[in-house]
mmJSON file of the N, C-alpha and C atoms, coordinates in Angstrom:
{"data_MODEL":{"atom_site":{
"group_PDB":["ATOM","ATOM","ATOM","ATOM","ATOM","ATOM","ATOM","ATOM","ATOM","ATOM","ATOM","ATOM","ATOM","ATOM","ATOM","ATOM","ATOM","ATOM","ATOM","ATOM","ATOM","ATOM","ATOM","ATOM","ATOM","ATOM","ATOM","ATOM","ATOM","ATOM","ATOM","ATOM","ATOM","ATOM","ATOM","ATOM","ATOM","ATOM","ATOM","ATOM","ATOM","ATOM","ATOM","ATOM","ATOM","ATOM","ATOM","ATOM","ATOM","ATOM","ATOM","ATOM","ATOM","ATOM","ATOM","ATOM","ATOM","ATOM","ATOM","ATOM","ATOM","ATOM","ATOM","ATOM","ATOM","ATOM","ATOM","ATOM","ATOM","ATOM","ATOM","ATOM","ATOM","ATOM","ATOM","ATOM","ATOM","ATOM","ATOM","ATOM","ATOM","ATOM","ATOM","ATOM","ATOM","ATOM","ATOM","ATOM","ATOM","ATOM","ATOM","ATOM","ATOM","ATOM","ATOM","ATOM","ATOM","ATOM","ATOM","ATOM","ATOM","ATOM","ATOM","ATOM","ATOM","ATOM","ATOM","ATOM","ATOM","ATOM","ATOM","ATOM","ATOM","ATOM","ATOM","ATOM","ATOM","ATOM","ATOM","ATOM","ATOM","ATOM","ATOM","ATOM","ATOM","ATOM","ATOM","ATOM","ATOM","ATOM","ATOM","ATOM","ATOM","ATOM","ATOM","ATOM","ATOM","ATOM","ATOM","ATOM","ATOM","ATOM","ATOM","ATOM","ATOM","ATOM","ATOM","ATOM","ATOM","ATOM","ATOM","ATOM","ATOM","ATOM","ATOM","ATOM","ATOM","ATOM","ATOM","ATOM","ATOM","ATOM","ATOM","ATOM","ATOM","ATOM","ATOM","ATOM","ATOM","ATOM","ATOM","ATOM","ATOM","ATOM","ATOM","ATOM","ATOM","ATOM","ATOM","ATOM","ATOM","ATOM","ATOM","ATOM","ATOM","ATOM","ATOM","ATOM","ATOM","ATOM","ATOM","ATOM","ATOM","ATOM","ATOM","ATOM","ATOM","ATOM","ATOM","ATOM","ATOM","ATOM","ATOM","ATOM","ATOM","ATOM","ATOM","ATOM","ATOM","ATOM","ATOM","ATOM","ATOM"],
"id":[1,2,3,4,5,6,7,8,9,10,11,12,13,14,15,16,17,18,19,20,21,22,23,24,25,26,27,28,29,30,31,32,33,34,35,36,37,38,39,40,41,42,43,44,45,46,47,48,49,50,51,52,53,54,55,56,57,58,59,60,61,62,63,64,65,66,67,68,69,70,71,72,73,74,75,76,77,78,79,80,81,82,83,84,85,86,87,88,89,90,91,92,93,94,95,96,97,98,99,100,101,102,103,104,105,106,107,108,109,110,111,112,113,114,115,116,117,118,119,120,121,122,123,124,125,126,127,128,129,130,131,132,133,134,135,136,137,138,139,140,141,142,143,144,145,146,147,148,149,150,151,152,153,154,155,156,157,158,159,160,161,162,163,164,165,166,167,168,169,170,171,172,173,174,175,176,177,178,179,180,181,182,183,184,185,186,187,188,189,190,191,192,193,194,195,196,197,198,199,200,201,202,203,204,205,206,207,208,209,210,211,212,213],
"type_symbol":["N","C","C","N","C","C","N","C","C","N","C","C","N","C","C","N","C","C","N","C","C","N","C","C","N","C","C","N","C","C","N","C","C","N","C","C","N","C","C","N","C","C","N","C","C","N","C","C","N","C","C","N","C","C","N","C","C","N","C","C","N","C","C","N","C","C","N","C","C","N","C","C","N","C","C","N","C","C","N","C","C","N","C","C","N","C","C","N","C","C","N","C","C","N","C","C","N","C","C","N","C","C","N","C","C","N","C","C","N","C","C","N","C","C","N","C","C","N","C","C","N","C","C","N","C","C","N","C","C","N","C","C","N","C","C","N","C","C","N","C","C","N","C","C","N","C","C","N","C","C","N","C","C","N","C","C","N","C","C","N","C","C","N","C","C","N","C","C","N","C","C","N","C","C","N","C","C","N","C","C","N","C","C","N","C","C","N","C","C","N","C","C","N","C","C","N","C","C","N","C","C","N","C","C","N","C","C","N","C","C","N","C","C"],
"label_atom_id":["N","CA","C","N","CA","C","N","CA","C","N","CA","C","N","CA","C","N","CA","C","N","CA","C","N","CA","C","N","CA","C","N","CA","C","N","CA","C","N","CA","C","N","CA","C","N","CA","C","N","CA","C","N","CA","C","N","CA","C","N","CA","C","N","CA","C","N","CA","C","N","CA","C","N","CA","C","N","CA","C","N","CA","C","N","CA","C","N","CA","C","N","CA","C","N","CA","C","N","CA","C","N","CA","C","N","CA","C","N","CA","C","N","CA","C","N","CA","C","N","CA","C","N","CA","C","N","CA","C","N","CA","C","N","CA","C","N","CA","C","N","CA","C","N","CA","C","N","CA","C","N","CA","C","N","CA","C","N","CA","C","N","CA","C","N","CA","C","N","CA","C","N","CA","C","N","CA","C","N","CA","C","N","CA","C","N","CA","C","N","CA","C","N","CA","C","N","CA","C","N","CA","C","N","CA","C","N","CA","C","N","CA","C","N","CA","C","N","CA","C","N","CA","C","N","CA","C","N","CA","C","N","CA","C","N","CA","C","N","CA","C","N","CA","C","N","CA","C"],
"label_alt_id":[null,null,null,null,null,null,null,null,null,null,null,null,null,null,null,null,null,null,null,null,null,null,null,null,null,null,null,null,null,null,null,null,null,null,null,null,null,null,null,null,null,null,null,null,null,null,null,null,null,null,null,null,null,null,null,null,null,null,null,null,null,null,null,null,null,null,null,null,null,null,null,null,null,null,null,null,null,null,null,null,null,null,null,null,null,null,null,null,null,null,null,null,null,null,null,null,null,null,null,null,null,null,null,null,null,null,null,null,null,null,null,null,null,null,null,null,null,null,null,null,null,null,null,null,null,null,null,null,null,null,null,null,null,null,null,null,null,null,null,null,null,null,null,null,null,null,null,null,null,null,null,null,null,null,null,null,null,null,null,null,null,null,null,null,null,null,null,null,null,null,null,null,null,null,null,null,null,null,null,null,null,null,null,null,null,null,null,null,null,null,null,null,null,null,null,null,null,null,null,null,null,null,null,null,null,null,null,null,null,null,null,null,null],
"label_comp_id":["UNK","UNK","UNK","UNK","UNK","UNK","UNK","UNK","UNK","UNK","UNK","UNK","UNK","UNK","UNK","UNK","UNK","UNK","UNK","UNK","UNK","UNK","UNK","UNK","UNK","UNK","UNK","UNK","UNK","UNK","UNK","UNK","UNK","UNK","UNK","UNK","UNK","UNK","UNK","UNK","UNK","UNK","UNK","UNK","UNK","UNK","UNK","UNK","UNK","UNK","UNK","UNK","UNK","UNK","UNK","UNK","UNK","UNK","UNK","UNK","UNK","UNK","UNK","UNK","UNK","UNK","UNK","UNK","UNK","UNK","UNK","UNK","UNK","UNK","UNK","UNK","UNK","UNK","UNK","UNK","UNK","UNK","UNK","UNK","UNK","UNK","UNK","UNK","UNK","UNK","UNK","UNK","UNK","UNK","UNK","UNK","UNK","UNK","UNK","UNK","UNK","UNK","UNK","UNK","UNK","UNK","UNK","UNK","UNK","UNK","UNK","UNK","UNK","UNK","UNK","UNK","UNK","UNK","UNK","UNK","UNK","UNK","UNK","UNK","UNK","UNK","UNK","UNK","UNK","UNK","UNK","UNK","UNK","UNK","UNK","UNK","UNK","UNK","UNK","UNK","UNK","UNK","UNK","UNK","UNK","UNK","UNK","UNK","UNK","UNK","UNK","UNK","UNK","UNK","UNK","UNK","UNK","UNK","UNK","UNK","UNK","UNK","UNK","UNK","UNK","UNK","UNK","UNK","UNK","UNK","UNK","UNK","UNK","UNK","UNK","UNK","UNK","UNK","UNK","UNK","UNK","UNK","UNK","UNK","UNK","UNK","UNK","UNK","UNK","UNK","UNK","UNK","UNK","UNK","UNK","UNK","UNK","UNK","UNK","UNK","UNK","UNK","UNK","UNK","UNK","UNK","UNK","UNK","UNK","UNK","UNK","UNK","UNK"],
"label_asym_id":["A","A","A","A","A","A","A","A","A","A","A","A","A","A","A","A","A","A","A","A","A","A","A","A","A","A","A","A","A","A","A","A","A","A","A","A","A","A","A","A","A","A","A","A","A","A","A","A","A","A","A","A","A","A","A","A","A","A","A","A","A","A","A","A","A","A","A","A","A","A","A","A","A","A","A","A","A","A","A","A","A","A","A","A","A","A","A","A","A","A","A","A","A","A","A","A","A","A","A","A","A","A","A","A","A","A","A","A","A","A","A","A","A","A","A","A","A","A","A","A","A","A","A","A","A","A","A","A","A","A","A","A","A","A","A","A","A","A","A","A","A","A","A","A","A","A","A","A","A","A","A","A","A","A","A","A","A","A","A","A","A","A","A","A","A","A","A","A","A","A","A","A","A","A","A","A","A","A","A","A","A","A","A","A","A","A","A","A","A","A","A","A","A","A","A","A","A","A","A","A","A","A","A","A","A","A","A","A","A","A","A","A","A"],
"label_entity_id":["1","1","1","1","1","1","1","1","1","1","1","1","1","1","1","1","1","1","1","1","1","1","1","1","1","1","1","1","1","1","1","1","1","1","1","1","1","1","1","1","1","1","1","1","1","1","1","1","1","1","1","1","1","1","1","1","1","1","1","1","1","1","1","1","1","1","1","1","1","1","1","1","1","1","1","1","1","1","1","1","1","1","1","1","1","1","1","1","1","1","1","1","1","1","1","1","1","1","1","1","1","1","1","1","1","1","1","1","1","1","1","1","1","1","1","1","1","1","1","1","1","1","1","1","1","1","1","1","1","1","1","1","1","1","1","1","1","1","1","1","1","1","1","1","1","1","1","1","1","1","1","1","1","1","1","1","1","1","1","1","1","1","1","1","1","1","1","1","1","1","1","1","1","1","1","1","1","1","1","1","1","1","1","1","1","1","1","1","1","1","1","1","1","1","1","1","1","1","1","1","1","1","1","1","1","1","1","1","1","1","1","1","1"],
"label_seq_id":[1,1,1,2,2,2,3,3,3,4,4,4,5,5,5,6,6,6,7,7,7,8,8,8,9,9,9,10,10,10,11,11,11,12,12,12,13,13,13,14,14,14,15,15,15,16,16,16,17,17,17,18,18,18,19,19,19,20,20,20,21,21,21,22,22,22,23,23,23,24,24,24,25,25,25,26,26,26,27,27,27,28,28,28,29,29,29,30,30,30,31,31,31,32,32,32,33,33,33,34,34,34,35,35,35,36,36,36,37,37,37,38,38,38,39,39,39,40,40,40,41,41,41,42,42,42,43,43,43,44,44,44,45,45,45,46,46,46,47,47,47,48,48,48,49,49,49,50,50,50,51,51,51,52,52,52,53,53,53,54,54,54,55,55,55,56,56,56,57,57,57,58,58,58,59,59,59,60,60,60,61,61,61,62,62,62,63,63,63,64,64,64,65,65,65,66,66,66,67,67,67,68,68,68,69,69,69,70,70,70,71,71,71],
"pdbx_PDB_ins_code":[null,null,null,null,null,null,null,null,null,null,null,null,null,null,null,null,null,null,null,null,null,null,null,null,null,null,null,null,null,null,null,null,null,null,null,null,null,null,null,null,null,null,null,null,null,null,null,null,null,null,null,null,null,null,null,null,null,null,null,null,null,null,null,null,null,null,null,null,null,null,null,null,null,null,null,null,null,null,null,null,null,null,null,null,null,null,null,null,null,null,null,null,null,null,null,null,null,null,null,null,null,null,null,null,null,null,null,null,null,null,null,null,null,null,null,null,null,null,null,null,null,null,null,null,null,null,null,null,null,null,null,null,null,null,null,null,null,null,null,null,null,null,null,null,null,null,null,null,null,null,null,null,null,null,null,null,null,null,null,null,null,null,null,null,null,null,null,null,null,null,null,null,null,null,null,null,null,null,null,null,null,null,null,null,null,null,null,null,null,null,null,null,null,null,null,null,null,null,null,null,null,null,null,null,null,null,null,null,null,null,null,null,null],
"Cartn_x":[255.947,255.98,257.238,258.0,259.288,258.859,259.763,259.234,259.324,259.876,259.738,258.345,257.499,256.646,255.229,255.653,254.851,254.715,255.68,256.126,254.866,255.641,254.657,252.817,252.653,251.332,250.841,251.244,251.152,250.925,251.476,251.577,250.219,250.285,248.863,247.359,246.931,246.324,245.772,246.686,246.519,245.991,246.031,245.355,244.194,243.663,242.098,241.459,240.166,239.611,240.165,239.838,240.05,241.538,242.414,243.614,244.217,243.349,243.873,242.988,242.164,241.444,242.492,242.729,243.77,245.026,245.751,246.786,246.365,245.396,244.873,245.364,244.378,244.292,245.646,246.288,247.598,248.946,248.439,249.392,248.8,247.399,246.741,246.933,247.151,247.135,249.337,249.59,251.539,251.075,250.869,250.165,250.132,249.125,248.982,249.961,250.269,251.738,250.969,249.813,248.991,249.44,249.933,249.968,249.21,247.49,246.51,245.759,245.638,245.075,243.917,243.685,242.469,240.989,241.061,239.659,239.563,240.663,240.893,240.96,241.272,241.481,240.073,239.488,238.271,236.962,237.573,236.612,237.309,238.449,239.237,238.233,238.264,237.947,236.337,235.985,234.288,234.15,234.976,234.346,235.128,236.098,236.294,235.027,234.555,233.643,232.559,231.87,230.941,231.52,232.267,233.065,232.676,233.586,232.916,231.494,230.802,229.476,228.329,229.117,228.402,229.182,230.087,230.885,230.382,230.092,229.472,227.658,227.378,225.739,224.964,225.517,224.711,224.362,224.976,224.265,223.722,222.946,222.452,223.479,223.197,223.674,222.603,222.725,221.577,222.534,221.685,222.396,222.761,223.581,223.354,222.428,221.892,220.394,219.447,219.489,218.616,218.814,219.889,220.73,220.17,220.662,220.916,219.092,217.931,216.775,216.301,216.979,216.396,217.173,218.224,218.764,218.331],
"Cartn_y":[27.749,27.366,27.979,27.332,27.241,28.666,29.313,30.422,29.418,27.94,27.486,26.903,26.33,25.758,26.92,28.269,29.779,29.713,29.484,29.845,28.262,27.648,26.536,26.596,27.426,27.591,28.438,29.496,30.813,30.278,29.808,28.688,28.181,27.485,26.363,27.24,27.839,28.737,29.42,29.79,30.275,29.012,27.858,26.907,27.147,26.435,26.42,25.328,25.219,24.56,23.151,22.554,21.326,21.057,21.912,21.086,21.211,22.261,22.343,20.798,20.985,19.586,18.076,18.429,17.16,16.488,18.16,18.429,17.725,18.153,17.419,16.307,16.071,14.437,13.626,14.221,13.449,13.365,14.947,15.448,14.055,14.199,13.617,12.012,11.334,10.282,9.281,11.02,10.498,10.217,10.191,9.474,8.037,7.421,6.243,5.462,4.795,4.236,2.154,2.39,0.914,0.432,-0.686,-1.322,-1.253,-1.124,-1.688,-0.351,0.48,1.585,1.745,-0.263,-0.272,0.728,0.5,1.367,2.45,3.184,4.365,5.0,4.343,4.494,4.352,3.668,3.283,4.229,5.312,6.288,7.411,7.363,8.62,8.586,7.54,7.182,7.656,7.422,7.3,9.106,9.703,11.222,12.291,11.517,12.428,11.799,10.61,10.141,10.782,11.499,12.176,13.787,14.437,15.958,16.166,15.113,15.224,15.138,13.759,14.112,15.193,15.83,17.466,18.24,18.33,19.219,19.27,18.33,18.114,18.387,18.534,19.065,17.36,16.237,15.259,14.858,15.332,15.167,16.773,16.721,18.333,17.695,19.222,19.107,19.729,18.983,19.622,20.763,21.271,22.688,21.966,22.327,21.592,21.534,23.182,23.232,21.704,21.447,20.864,19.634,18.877,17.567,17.609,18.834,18.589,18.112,19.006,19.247,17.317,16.961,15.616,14.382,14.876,14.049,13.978],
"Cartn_z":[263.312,261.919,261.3,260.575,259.97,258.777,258.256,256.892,256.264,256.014,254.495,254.792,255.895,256.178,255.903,255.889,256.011,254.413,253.665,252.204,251.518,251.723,251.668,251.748,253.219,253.196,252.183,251.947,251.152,249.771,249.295,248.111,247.791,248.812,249.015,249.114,249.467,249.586,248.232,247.431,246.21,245.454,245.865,244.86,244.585,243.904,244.009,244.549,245.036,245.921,245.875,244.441,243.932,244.535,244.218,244.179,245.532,246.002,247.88,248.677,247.854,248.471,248.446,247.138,246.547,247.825,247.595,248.422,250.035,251.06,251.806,251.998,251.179,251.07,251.022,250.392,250.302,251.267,252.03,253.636,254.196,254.401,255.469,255.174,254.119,253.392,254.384,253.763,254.307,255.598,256.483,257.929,258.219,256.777,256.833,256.211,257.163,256.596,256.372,256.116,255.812,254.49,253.739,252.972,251.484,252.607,251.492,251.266,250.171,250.335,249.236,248.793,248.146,248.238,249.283,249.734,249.21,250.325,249.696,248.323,247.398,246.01,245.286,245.856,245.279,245.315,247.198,247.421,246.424,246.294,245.246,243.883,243.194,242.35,242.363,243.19,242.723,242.766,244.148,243.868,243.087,242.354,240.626,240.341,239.984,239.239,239.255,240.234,240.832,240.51,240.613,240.222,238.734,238.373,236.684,236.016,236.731,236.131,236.806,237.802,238.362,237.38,236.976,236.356,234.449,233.907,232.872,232.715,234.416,233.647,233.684,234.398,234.201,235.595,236.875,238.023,238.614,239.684,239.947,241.457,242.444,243.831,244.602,245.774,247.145,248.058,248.53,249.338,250.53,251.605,252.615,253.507,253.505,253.993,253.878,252.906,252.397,252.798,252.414,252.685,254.576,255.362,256.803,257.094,256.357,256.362,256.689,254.936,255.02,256.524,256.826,257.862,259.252],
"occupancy":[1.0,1.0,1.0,1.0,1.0,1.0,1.0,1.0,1.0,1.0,1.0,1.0,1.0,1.0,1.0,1.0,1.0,1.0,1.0,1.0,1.0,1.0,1.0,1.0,1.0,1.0,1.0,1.0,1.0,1.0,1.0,1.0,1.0,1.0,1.0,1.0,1.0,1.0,1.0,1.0,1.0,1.0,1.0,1.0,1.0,1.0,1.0,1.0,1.0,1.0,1.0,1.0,1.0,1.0,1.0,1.0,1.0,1.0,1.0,1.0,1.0,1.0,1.0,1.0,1.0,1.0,1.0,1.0,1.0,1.0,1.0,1.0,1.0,1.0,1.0,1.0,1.0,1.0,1.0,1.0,1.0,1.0,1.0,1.0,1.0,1.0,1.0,1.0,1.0,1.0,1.0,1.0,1.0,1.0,1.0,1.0,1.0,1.0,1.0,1.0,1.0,1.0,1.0,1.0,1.0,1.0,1.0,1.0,1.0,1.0,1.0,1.0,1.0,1.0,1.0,1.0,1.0,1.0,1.0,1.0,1.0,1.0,1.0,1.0,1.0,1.0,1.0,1.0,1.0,1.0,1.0,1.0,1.0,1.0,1.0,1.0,1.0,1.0,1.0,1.0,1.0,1.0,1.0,1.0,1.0,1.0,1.0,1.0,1.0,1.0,1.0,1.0,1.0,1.0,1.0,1.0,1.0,1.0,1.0,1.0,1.0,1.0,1.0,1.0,1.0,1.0,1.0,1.0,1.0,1.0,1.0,1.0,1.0,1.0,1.0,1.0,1.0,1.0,1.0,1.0,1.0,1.0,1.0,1.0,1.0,1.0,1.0,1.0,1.0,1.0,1.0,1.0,1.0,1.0,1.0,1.0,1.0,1.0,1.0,1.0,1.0,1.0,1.0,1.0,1.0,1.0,1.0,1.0,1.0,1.0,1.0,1.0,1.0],
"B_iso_or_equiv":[0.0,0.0,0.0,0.0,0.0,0.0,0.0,0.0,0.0,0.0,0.0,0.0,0.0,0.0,0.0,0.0,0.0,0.0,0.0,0.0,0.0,0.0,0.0,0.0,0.0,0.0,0.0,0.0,0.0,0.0,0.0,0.0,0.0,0.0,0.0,0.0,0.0,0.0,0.0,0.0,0.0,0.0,0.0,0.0,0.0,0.0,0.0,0.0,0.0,0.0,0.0,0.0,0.0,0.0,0.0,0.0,0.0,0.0,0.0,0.0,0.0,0.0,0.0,0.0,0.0,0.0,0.0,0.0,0.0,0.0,0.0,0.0,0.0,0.0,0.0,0.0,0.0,0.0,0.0,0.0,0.0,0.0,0.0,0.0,0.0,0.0,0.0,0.0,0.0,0.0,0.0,0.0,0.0,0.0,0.0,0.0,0.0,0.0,0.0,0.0,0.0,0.0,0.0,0.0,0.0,0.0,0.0,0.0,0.0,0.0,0.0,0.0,0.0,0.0,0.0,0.0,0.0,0.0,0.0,0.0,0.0,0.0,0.0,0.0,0.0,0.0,0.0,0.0,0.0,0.0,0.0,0.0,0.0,0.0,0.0,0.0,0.0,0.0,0.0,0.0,0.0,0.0,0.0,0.0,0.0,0.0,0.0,0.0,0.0,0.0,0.0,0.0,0.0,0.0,0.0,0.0,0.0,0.0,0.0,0.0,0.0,0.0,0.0,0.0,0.0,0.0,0.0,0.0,0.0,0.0,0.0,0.0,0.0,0.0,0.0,0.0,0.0,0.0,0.0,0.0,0.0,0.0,0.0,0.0,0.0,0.0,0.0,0.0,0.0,0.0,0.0,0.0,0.0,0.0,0.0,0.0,0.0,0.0,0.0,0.0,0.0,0.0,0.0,0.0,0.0,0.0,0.0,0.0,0.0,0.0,0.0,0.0,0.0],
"pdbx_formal_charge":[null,null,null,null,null,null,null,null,null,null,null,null,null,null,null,null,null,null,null,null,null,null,null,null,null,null,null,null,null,null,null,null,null,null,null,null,null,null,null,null,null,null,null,null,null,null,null,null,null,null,null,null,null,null,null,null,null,null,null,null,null,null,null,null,null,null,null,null,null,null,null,null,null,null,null,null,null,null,null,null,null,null,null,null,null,null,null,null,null,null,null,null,null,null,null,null,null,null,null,null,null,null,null,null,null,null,null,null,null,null,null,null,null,null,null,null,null,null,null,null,null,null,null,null,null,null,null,null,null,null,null,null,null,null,null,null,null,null,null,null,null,null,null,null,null,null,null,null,null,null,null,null,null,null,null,null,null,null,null,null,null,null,null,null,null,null,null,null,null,null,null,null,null,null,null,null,null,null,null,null,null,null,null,null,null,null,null,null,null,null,null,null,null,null,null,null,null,null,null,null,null,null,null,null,null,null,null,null,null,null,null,null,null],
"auth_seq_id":[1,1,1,2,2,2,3,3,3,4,4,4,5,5,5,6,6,6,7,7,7,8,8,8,9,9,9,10,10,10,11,11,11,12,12,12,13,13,13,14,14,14,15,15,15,16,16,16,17,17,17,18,18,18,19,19,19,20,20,20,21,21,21,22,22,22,23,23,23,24,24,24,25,25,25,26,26,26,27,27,27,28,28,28,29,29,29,30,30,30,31,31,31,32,32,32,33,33,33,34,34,34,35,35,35,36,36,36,37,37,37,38,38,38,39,39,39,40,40,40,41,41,41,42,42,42,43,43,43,44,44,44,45,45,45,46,46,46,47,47,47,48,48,48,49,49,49,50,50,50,51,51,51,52,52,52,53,53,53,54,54,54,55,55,55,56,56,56,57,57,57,58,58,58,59,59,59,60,60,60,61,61,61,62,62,62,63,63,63,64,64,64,65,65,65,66,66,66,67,67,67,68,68,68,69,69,69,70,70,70,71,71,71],
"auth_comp_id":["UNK","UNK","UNK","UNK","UNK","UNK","UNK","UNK","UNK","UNK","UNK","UNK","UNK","UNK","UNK","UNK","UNK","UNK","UNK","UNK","UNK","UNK","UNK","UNK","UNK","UNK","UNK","UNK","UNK","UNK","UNK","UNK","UNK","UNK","UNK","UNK","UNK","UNK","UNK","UNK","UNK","UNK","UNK","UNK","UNK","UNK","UNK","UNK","UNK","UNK","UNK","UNK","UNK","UNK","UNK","UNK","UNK","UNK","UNK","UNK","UNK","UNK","UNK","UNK","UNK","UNK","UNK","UNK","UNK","UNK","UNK","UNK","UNK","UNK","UNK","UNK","UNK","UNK","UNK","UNK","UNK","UNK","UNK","UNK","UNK","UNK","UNK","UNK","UNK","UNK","UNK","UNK","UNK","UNK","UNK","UNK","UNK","UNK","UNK","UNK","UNK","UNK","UNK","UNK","UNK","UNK","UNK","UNK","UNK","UNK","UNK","UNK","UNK","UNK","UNK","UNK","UNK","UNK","UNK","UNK","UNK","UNK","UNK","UNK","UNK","UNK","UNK","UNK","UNK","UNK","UNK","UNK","UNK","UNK","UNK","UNK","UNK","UNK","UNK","UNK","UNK","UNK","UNK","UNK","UNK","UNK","UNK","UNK","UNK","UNK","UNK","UNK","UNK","UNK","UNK","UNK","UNK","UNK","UNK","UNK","UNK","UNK","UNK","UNK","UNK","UNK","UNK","UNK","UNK","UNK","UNK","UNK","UNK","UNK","UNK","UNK","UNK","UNK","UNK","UNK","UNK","UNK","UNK","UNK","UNK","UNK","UNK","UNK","UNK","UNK","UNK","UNK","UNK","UNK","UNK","UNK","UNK","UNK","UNK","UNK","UNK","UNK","UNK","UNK","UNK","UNK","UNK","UNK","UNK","UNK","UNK","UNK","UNK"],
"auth_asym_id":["A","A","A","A","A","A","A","A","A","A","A","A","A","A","A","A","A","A","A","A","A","A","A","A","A","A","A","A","A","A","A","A","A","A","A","A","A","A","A","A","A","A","A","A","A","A","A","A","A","A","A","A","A","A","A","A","A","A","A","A","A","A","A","A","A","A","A","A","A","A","A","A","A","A","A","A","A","A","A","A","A","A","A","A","A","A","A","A","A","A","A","A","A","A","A","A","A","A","A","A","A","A","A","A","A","A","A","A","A","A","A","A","A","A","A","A","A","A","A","A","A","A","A","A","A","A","A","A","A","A","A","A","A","A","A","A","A","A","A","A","A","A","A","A","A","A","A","A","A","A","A","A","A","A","A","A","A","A","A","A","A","A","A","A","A","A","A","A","A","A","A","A","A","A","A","A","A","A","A","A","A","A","A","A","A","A","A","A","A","A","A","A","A","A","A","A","A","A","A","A","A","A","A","A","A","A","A","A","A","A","A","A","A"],
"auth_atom_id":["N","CA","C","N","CA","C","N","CA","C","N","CA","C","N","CA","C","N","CA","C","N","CA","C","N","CA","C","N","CA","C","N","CA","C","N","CA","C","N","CA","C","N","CA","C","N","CA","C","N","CA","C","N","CA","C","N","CA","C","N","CA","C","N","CA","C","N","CA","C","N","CA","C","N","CA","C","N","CA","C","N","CA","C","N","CA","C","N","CA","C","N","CA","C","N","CA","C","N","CA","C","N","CA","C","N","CA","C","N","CA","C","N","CA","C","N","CA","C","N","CA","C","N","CA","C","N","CA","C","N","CA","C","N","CA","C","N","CA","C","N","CA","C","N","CA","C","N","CA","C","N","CA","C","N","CA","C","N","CA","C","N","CA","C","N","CA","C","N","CA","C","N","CA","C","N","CA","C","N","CA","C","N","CA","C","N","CA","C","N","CA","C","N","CA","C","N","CA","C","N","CA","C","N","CA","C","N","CA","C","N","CA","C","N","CA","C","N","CA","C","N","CA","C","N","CA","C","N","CA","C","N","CA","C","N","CA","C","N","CA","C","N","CA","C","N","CA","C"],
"pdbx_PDB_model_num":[1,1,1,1,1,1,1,1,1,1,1,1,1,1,1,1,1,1,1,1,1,1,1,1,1,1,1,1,1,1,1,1,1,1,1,1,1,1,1,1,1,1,1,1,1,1,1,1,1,1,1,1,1,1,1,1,1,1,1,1,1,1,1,1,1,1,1,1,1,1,1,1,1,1,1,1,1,1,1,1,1,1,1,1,1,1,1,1,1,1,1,1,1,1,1,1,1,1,1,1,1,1,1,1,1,1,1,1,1,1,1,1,1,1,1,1,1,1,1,1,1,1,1,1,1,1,1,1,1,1,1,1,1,1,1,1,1,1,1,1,1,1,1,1,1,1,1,1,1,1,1,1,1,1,1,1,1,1,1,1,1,1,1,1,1,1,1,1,1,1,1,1,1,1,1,1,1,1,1,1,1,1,1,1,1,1,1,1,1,1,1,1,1,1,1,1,1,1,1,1,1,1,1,1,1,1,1,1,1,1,1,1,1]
}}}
């Protein structure tokens, strides 16, 4: 690993969950070099949509315990 690639990580790290998540997504995203990234946008879309209404107090969350329990 390059120090600017080290410097970079170091960086990233200090984010917070959300925006290291973000970040992800978007390394992992430069990959797809596909046209149509409807889909994709649409799953973006729905889980802010879902962040916020957990984040506002209008959806609850399952543990994973629980989630794995029911699967």
């Amino acid at each position: 690993m390059t120090s600017s690639t080290k410097t970079i990580l170091r960086q990233a790290l200090n984010l917070d969950p959300v925006e290291r998540a973000e970040l992800i997504e978007q390394l992992f995203h430069s990959f797809d070099k596909s046209p149509d990234n409807k889909i994709d946008n649409l799953w973006a879309d729905e889980a802010e949509s879902r962040i916020d209404a957990y984040d506002a107090g209008k959806i609850g969350a399952d543990s994973a315990k629980a989630v794995l329990k029911r699967i």
